[in-house]
N, C-alpha and C positions, 0 to 999 in steps of 0.2 A: 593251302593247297597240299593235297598227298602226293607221297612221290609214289613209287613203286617199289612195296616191299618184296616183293616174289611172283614170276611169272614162271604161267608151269610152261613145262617144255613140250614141245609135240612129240605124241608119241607114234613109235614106227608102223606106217602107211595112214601117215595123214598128208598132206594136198601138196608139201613143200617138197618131199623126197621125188617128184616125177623131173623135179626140174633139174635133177643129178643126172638123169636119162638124156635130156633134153639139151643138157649144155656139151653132153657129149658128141650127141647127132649135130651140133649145131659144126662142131670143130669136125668133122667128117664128113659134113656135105656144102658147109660153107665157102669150099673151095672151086665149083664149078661156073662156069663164067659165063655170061652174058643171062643170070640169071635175071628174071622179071623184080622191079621193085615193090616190094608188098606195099597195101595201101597203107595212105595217112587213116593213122586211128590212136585212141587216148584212152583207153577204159581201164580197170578195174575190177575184178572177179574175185568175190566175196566168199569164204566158206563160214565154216563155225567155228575156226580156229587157224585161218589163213587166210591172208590175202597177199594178191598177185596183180602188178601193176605193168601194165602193157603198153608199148610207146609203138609206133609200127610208122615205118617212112621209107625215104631214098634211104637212110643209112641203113635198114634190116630192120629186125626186131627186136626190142628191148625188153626183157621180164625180168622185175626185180617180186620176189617172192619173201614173205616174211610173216611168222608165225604171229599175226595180229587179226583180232575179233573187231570187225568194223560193225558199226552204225553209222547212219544216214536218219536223222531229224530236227526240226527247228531249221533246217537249212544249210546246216554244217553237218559234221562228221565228227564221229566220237567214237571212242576205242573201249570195249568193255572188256575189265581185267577181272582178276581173282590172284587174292594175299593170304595170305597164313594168319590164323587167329591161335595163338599158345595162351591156354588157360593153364598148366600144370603146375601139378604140387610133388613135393618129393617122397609121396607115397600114392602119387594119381596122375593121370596123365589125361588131359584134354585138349586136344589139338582140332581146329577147323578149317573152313575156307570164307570167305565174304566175298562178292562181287563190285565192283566200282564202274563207274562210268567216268570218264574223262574226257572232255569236249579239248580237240587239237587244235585251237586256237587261242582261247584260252589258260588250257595248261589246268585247268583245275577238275578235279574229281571229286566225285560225289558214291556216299555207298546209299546201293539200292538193293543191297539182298543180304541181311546179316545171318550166322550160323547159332542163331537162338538157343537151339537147342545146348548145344555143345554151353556157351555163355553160362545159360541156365544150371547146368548140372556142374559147373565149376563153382558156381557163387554158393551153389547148395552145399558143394562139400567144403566148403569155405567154411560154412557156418555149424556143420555138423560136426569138423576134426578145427576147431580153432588153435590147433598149435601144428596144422600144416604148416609149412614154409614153400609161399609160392616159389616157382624155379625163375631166373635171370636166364637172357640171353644165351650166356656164355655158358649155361650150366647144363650137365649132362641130362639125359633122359632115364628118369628111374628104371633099373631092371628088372626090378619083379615089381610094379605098379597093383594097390587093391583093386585099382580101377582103373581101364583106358578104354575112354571115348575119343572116338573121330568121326571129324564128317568133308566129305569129299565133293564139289560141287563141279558140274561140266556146264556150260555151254552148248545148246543140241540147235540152236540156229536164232539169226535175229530176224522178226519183221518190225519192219521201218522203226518206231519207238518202243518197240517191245521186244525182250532177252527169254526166249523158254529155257529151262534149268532144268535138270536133275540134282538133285540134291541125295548124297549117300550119308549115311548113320552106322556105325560101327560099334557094338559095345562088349566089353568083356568083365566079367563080375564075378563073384564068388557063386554069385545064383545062379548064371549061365551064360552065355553068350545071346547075342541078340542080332539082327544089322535092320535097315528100314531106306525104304528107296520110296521118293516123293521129286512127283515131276509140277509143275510150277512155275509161271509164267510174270515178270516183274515189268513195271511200266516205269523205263529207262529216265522217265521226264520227272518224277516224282517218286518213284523208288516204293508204289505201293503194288499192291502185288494185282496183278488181271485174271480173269476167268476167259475163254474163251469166245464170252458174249460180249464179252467188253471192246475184243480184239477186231468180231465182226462189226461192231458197232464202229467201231472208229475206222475212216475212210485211210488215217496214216498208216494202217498197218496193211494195206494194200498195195502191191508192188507188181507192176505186169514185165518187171525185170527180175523177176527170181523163176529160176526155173522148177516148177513143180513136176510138171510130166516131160519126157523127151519121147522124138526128137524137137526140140524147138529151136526158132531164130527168129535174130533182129534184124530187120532189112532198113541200113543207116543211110546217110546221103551220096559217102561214095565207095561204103565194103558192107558186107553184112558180116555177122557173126551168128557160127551155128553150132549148137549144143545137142548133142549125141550120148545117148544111155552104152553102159561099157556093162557086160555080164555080171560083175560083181555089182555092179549097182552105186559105183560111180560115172560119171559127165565126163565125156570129151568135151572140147571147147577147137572149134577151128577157124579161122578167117579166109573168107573169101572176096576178093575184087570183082568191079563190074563183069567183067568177064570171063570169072568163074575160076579164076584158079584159085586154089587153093593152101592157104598154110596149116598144119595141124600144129596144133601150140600147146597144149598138153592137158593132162586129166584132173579132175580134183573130186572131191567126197561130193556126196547129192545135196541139191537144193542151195548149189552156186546164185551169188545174187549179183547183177552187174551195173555198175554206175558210173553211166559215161564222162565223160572228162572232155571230149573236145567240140561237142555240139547240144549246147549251148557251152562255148569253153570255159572252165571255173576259171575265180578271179585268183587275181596275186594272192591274195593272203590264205586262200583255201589252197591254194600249192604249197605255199611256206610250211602250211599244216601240216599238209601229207607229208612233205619231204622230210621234218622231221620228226614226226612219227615214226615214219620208214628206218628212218636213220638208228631212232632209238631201239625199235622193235630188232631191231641189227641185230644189236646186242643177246636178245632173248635165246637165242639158239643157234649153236656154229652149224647148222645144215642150209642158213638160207644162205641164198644165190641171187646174183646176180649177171645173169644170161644176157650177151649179144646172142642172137638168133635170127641166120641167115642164109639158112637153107633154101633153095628156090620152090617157086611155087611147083604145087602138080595139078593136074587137070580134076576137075572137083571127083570125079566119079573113078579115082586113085587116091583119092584123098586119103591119107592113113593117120591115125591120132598116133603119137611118140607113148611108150609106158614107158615103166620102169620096171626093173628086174630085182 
């Protein structure tokens, strides 16, 4: 099993920073009384590099937010990460990224997108300067390098068993500088890479829980949940009860994907999962939160989404 060598950190105005807003609102309107109790609901609200786990009852609302890339296939839930690959020498420098998939029940990870390139042109000058001395751990990074490569990989959204990628290339050489940007699509289950026709082809990578266009919504058994286009071209996210009041619960980046939790309710060991998951994803960045959220409802056609500033 691999652990986790390096998780990148989110960077400023990704999905996790609204809930800084949010848990302020929550301490400035949580104080008015005989407010309505928001419905029972369990979900989950997915980005490409965040997820926000929502508990909603008589006690308020609960959003635990944490800078983790979910997956949903085979039936369980799996977290797709990205580690550091250092090839350097102490006259070159090759630094990359890889992809892993880690199934949360389990515990074990799998790499499904390695940085070839980068690999490639370390073993080459491996073989051309045979009296390099590759770098250790602990060893500094050359400062005048003949040569630094890097390659930089993101995350730009998952369907169901499938991770699309951008993959960056960076080179700098006697001969000139270079960069190269290749976007690319990896099949989570087996880690070989998809075309687009593969994608339509397979019925798993079809999700009538992702939002493509807004405004959409979910109408559940006893709340709906409605998602709202924000100018910049991120999603509002609100709940509303049978009779229409309204919570706004906060904004996140486009193409939120949502997977309910309390109808059909997961089992014991898919909670144990999440929970620590959550727990560990803690760790990944001091911005996430953990919100009581308890603000009372307002009548849906006031309904205001919470930003951040």
């Amino acid at each position: 099993m691999l652990r986790h060598a390096r998780i990148r950190s989110l960077r400023p105005g990704s999905a996790v920073f609204p809930i800084l807003a949010l848990a302020l609102a929550a301490g400035l309107m949580g104080c008015e009384a005989h407010a309505p109790d928001p419905p029972d609901a369990e979900f989950l609200v997915a980005t490409a590099d965040s997820t926000f786990w929502v508990h909603s009852g008589a006690t308020g609302i609960h959003v635990k937010a944490v800078p983790m890339t979910l997956a949903h296939f085979g039936g369980r839930f799996h977290e797709v990460f990205i580690t550091d690959v250092d090839r350097s020498f102490d006259d070159a420098v090759f630094t990359g990224e890889r992809v892993y998939v880690r199934d949360l029940q389990s515990n074990d990870s799998t790499l499904v997108y390695d940085d070839t390139a980068i690999v490639t042109m370390a073993a080459h000058h491996a073989r051309v300067y045979p009296d390099a001395t590759p770098l250790g751990p602990q060893d500094d990074t050359p400062q005048d390098p003949s040569i630094s490569a890097s390659g930089e990989t993101d995350v730009l959204e998952v369907r169901g068993p499938y991770a699309l990628l951008e993959h960056r290339t960076f080179y700098e050489m006697p001969a000139g500088d270079m960069h190269d940007t290749v976007h690319t699509a990896v099949d989570l289950r087996t880690g070989a890479a998809a075309t687009p026709a593969d994608m339509q082809r397979d019925s798993a990578a079809e999700d009538s829980n992702v939002v493509r266009s807004v405004p959409h919504s979910w109408i559940r058994k006893d709340y709906a949940l409605y998602a709202r286009g924000v100018a910049d071209g991120s999603v509002s996210i609100s709940l509303r009860d049978r009779s229409q009041r309204s919570w706004p619960l906060f904004t996140v980046s486009a193409h939120p994907r949502i997977y309910w939790l309390d109808n059909p309710p997961i089992d014991a060991a898919t909670r144990r999962a999440l929970v620590r998951a959550f727990n560990s994803a803690a760790a990944y960045d001091e911005t996430v939160k953990y919100v009581r959220y308890v603000h009372p409802a307002r009548p849906a056609s006031r309904a205001r989404t919470l930003r951040h500033v």
